[in-house]
N, C-alpha and C positions, 0 to 999 in steps of 0.2 A: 549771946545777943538774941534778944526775942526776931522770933521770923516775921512779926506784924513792922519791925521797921527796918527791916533790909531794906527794900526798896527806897526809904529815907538816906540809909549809907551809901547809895550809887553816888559814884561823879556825873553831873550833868551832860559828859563827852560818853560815859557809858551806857545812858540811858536813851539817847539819841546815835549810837553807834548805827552805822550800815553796811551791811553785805551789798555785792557788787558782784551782777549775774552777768549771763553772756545770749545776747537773745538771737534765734536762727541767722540773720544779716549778719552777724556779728558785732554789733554794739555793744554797749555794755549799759546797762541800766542798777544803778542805785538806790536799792531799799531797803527799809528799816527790819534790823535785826530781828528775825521770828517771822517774815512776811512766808505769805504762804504764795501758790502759783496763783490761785485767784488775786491776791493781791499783787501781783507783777502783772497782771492782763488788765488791774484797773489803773493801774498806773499808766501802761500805754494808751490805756482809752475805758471809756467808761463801756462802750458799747461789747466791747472786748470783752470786760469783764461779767457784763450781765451774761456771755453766751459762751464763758467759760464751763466746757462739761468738766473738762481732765488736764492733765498736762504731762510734757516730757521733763524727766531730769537727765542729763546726760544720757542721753537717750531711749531710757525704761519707762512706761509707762505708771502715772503716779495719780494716785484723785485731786482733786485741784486743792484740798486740806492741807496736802503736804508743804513743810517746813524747808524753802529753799535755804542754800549754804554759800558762804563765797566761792565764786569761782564757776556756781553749775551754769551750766549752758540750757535753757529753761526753751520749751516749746509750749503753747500754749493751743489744747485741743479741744477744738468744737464740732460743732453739728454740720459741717466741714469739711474735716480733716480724714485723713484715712483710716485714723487711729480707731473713728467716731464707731463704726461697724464693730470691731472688734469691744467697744465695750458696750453696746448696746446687745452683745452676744451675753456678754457677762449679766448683766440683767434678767438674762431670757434664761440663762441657767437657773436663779432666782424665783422664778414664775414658773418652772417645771418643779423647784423643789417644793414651792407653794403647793402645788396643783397634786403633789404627789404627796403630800402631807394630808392635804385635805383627803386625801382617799385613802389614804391609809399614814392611820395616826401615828403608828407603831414604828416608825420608818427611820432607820439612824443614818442620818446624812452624814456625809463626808468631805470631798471635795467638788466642787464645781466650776472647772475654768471655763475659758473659753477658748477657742483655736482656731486655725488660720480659715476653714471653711464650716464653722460653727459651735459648739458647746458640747461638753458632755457631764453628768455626774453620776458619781460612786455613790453607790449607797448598799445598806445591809439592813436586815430585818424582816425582808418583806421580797416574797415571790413572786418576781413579775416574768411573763410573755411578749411576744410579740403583739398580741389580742388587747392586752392592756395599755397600749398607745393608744390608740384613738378616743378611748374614756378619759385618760390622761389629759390628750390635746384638747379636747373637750371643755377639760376646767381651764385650761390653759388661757385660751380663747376667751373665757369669761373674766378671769383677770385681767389680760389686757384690754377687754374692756372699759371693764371697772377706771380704768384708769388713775389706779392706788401710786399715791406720794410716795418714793422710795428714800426713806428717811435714813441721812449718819448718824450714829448713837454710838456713844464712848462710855464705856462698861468697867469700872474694877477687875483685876483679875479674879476676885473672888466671888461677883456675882457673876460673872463668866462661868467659873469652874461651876457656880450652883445652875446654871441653866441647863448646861450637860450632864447633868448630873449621873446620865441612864445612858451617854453617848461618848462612849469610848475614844471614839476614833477625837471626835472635837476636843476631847482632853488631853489627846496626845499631840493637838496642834497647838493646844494654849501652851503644854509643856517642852515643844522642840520646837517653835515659830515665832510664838507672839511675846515679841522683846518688853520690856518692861511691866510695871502695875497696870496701865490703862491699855485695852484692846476697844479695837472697835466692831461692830455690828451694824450693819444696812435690816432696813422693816418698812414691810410694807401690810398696809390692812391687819396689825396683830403676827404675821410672819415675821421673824428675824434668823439673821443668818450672820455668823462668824464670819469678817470680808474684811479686806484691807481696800476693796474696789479697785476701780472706779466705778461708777454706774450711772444710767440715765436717770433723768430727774423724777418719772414716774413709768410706770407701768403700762401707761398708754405709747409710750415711745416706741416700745417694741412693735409694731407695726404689723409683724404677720409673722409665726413662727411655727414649725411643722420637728416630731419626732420621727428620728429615723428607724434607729435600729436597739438593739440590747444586745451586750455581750459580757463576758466576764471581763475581771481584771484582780490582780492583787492589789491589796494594799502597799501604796507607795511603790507599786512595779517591783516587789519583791517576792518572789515565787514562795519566801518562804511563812509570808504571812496572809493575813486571812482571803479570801476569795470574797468578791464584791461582785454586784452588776451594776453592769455601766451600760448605760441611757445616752445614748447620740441624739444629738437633735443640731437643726440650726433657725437661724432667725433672721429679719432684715424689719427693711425699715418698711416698704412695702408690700403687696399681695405680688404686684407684678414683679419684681424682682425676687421674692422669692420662687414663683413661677419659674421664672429663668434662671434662678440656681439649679431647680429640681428638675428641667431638663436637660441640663447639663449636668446631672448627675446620670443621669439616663442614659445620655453620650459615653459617659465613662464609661460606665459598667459594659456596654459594648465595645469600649478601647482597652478595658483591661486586661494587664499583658498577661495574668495567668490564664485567662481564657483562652488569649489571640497565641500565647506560648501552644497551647494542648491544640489546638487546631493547624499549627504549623509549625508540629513536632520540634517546637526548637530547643526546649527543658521539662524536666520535672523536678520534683520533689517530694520522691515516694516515702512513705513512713515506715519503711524498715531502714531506710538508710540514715534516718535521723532531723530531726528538725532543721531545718535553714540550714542544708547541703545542700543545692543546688549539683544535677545533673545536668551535662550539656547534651545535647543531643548533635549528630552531625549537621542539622540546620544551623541551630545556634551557635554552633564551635565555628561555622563558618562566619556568620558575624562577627563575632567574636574576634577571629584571625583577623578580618578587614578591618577590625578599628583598635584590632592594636599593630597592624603593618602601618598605618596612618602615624600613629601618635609616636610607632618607633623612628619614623621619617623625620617627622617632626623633631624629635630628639634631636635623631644623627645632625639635620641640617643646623640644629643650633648649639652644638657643639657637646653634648653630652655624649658619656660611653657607656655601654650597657653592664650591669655587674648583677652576680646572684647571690641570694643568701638562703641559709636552708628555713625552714617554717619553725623549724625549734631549736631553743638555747639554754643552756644554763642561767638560772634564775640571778644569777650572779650579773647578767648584763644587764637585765629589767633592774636592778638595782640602782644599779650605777646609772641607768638611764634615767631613772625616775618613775619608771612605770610600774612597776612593784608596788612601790608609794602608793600612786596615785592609780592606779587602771585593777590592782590585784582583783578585786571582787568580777572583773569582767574577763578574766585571762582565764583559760585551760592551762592548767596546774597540772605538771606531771609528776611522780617519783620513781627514780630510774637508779637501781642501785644505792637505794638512801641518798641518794643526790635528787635536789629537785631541779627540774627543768617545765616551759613553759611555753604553749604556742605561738608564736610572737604574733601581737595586736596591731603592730606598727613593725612596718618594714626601718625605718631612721637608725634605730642602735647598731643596725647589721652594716649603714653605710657610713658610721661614722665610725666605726673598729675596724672596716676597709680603708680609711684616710689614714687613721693613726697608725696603720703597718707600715708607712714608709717617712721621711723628714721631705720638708717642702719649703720653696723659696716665694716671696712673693709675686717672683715672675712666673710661679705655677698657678697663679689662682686670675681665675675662679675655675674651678674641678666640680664637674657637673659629671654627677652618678644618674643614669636612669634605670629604674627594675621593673614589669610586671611583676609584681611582688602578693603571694597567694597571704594573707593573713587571717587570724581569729579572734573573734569576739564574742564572750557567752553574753548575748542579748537576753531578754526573759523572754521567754516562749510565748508570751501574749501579745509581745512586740512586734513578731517573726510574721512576714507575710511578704509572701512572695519574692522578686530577688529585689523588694525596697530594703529588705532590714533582715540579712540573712547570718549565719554563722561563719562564714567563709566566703570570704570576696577577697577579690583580686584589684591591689591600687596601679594607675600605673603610675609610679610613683616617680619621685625626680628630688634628691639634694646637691644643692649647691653649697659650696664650700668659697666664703667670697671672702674679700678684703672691706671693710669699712667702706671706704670710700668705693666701690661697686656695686654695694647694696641696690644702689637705687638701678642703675642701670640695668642691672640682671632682674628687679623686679619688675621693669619695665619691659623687659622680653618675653619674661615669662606672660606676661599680661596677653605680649603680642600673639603668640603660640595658643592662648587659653582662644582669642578672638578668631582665630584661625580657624579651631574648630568652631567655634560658633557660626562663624561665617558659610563654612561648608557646608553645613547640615540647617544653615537657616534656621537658625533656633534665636529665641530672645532670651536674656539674660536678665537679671537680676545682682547688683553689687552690694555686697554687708563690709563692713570694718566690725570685726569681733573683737572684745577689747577682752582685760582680764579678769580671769575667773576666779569666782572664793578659792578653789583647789589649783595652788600655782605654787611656781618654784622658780627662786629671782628673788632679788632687790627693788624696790621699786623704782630706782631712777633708771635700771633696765628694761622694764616694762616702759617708763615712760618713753625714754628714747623711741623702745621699737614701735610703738603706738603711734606717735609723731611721725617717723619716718613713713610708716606706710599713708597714715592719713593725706603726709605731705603729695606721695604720689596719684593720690587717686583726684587729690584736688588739682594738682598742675596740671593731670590728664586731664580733667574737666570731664571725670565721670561722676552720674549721679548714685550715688550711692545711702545707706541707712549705718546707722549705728549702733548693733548691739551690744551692749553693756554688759560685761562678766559669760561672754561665749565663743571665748579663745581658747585654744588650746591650753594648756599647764604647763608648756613651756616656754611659751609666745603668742601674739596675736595674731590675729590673721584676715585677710580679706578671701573672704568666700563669694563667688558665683552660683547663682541657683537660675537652673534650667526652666524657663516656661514652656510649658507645653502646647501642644494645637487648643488645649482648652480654657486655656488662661493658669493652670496648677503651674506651680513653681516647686520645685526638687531641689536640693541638695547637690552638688555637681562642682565644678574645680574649685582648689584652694591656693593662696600662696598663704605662709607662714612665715614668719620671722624668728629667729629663735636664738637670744643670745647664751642661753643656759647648757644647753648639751653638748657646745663644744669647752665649756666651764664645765662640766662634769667627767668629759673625757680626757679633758688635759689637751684637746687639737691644739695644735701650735705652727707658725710658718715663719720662717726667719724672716725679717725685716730687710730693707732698704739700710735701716743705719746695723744690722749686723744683732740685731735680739731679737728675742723669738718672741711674739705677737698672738694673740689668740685669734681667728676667723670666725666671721660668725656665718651660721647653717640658716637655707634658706628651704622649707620646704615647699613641696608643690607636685601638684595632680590635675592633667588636663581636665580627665572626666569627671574629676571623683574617685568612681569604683565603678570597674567594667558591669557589675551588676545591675547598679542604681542608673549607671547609664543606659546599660541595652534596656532597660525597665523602661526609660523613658521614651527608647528613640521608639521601641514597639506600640507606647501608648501614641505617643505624637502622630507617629507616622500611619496608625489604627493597623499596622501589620506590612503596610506599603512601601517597601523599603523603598530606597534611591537603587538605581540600579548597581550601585558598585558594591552596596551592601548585601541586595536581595541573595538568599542562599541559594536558588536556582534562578536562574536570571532570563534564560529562553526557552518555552519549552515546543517544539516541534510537531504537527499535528498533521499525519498526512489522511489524506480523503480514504484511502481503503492499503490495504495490503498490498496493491499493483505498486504503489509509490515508495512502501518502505525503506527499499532502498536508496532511493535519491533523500528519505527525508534522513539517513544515517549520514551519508555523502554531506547535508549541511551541516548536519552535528559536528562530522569533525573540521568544516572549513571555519564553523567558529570555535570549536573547542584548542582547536589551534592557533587560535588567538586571545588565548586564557580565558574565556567564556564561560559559562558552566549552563551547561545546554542539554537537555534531556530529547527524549523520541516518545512522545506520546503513543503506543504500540497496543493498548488493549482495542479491542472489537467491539468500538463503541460509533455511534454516530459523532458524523463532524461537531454538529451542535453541541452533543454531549463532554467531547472533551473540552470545546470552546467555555461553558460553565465549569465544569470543574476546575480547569488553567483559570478562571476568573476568582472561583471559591479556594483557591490555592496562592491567590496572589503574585500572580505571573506577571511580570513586567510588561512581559514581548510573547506574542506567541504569532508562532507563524504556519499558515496552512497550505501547504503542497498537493499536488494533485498532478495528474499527466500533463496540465498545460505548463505548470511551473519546471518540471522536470525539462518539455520540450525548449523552452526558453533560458533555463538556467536562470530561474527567481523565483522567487516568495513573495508570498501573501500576507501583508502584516499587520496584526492587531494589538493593541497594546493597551492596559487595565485601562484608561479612561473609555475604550471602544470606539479607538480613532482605527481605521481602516486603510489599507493603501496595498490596492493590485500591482504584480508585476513591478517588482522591487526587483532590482541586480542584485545578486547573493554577495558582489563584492562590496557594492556600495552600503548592502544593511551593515554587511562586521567594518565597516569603517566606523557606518556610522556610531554602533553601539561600543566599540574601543573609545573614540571622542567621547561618548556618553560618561565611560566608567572612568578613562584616567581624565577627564575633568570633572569628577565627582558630581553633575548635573544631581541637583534635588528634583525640577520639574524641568523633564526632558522638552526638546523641540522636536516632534513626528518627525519622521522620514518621509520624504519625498518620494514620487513615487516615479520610477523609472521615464 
């Protein structure tokens, strides 16, 4: 049949056929087969649609070109929307790669996304500096001027491949990315770039953008291939707001915890012991104990028992877990006897070959295992900074072993447990529903269920939450919590996971109510995270400040001369003996002098004794805001600072002064 009269052959019900989307309210909207997202935004209004930049598909972000399907749940993103920043970044990647062309011809571009606080791109050919940014920004500046059209252009694969003719890297994305004959290309002013977008309408949109830094990076994060430099920058929509990004990057760099870590001795990370080991030092190990005595509390109180597993296994269980499969290229690989064995990456296989050692009734579940559990992961060494993304951290980790019909309830506690600590430590949160990943293991009515179920809960709780699409675990979804900081950064930080696969892989089984054995489905879950990622954050949040029940030294003692030392030992121990951790300020220094240094050391409480405090039986209290208070009762301060620690106060209430 000639192809000029297909379209003659159609039944008149096929050619007016519709797809049937799902828009944010949840309605459902009706349009014709092939509509794109702009076209679902003219549909709901015309106004809609002129000021469509982009849109969502089940919740990944798409250019408004894209080709909706029955069923998607379609968001429609404008100049607006939250989304809008994040591709207006994407743009401004664009306009560096421009700017960076024009200055040198020679330049083989790569990648250029965009990211949660601005852009970055790879690129090779061409040796750049730090000195070389501000000639950079320079042209920069003049293109967003310019105010150039950023135009979509739809390319054959084969003048595609003839563009790059001389750019490697672009011909290994047209040959492992770009599905079918037709890719597309965004151009701007004679610039074109390889881009699936989305992007602003022109180059003037970008509003005010600054480069930050250059570092290396491999290709594709793989140590093993070639070495690139990577170009940081970010963008916004205004001058003023970028202004106030760049101050607050500013703030950072003074809250960053490997600085505030080296100035209160609390870790390292020296280069003879290895990339991303972290050492603790006795400051840190002291945090450290106080938030995991907390999270073990926590535990015990909700019904969990503690269990160990060792750090390595025979490769034989990564198998049978799935992690083999899917995790091999990140695991530490051992051979031990011609036998391999393997760091374990994930504490879970160790506590579900704990369940399966003994048989279980349905009146045993739900069997809640908790572990500080030490694990490993070979990250690529470009990744590795500080204890955000290290080699070795510790989860504290938690599986539940539940019945169907408990799912919900134990995910709902766990919830309650995760708010606990948020509440304590006065942090904001952040909620995701991660759904499933390309790299997964399951059925898919499996995935569905567990995706339903947890979505179910976060909406009966009437929490707000986002949806990322394909950033679930590979063995289930999951809902993740990310930490915001004092600075508005948001972290990586507790999870629950649902996971009907690895008690199917282990064979877990619990006899039933009617007398058959049942499979249980594993619930995972970590208050913090990773004690790492967490102390990384509470040190940035807190800029080193801790709450008193954390701080590593908590009072330190300051008497006016040597006449006093003894009475100021006599306080030491009347609060050391009420678990305090209390020092004696003793070098031959001016009062003043150690009053700064207790300030530059991040002293809670410091208190300063003298003959009149001795004659009286009190202290002198100062405390890091440089609130002051004479003649305090020595019983009434360790009251008051016991009340302080065992109710976790974040911003304490001064003591009164006698």
């Amino acid at each position: 049949m000639p192809l000029v009269r297909l379209s003659e052959d159609m039944s008149e019900t096929d050619a007016q056929a519709d797809v049937t989307v799902v828009l944010p309210d949840g309605t459902e909207l009706s349009v014709p087969t092939g509509s794109t997202v702009e076209d679902v935004a003219h549909e709901i209004g015309p106004g809609l649609g002129r000021d469509t930049v982009a849109g969502k598909i089940d919740g990944e972000l798409v250019e408004k070109y894209a080709e909706v399907s029955d069923g998607d749940r379609i968001e429609v993103v404008t100049e607006g929307s939250d989304e809008y920043l994040r591709i207006l970044r994407h743009s401004a990647a664009h306009v560096f790669a421009q700017a960076l062309q024009r200055r040198h011809p020679d330049v083989k571009l790569t990648i250029g996304p965009p990211t949660d606080d601005g852009f970055y791109y790879d690129v090779a050919g061409v040796d750049l500096d730090e000195d070389d940014l501000e000639a950079i920004e320079a042209e920069m500046d003049e293109i967003i001027a310019a105010d150039y059209d950023i135009e979509r252009t739809v390319r054959s694969r084969s003048e595609a491949t003839a563009i790059y003719d001389d750019n490697e890297f672009k011909r290994r994305i047209l040959d492992e990315e770009a599905a079918g004959e037709a890719v597309t290309f965004y151009e701007q002013n004679g610039f074109r770039d390889l881009c699936r977008g989305p992007h602003v309408e022109s180059t003037g949109e970008v509003g005010a953008a600054t480069l930050l830094t250059i570092s290396s990076a491999y290709w594709r994060g793989d140590e093993d291939n070639e070495t690139l430099t990577r170009v940081y920058g970010t963008a916004f929509e205004t001058e003023a707001a970028l202004e106030e990004h760049l101050e607050m990057r500013e703030a950072a760099k003074e809250r960053d915890h490997r600085k505030i870590g080296q100035e209160m001795d609390l870790f390292s990370i020296p280069t003879v012991t290895g990339p991303g080991l972290p050492l603790y030092h006795p400051p840190g190990k002291t945090v450290l104990n106080e938030l995991s005595g907390f999270a073990n509390r926590l535990n015990r109180e909700n019904g969990y028992e503690e269990v160990e597993t060792p750090h390595v296994f025979r490769t034989e269980l990564w198998k049978q877990s799935g992690h083999y499969e899917n995790y091999k290229d990140d695991m530490f690989l051992l051979d031990v006897n011609d036998e391999e064995y393997g760091l374990k990456p994930m504490n879970c296989p160790g506590h579900a070959t704990i369940f399966d050692q003994r048989s279980w009734s349905y009146r045993d579940l739900p069997k809640r295992y908790f572990e500080n559990g030490k694990v490993y992961r070979k990250e690529q060494r470009g990744e590795l900074s500080g204890l955000s993304r290290v080699w070795a951290f510790t989860i504290d980790d938690g599986h539940l072993f539940v019945r169907p019909d408990q799912i919900r309830a134990e995910i709902e506690s766990v919830i309650d447990m995760i708010f606990e600590v948020v509440e304590t430590l006065d942090l904001d949160v952040t909620v995701t529903l991660a759904t499933r990943p390309e790299k997964s293991v399951g059925g898919d009515e499996i995935w569905e269920s567990a995706e339903e179920q947890l979505r179910d809960v976060l909406e009966s709780g009437g929490y707000d939450y986002d949806v990322e699409p394909g950033d679930g675990a590979f063995y289930g979804p999951k809902i993740d919590f990310g930490f915001e900081d004092a600075l508005g950064r948001v972290w990586d930080g507790p999870t629950v996971q649902l996971d009907f696969n690895m008690p199917e892989r282990f064979e877990l089984s619990y006899t039933g109510e009617d007398n058959e054995e049942h499979r249980p489905v594993m619930i995972h879950r970590a208050l913090y995270g990773s004690y790492e990622r967490f102390f990384m954050v509470l040190i940035e949040h807190f800029d080193g400040d801790f709450p008193l029940w954390l701080a590593p030294e908590q009072v330190r003692i300051l008497p006016v001369s040597d006449d006093t030392l003894g009475y100021a030992h006599r306080v030491k121990n009347a609060l050391a003996d009420a678990g305090l951790r209390v020092s004696v300020e003793d070098r031959d220094w001016t009062v003043g002098r150690k009053i700064r240094q207790a300030h530059d050391d991040r002293l809670p409480y410091m208190l300063v004794v003298g003959p009149d405090e001795e004659a009286a039986g009190t202290v002198s209290v100062r405390d890091r805001f440089e609130n002051e208070a004479g003649d305090v009762a020595l019983d009434a301060f360790r009251d008051h600072l016991v009340d302080e620690r065992d109710e976790k106060r974040v911003q304490p209430e001064f003591v009164d002064e006698a």
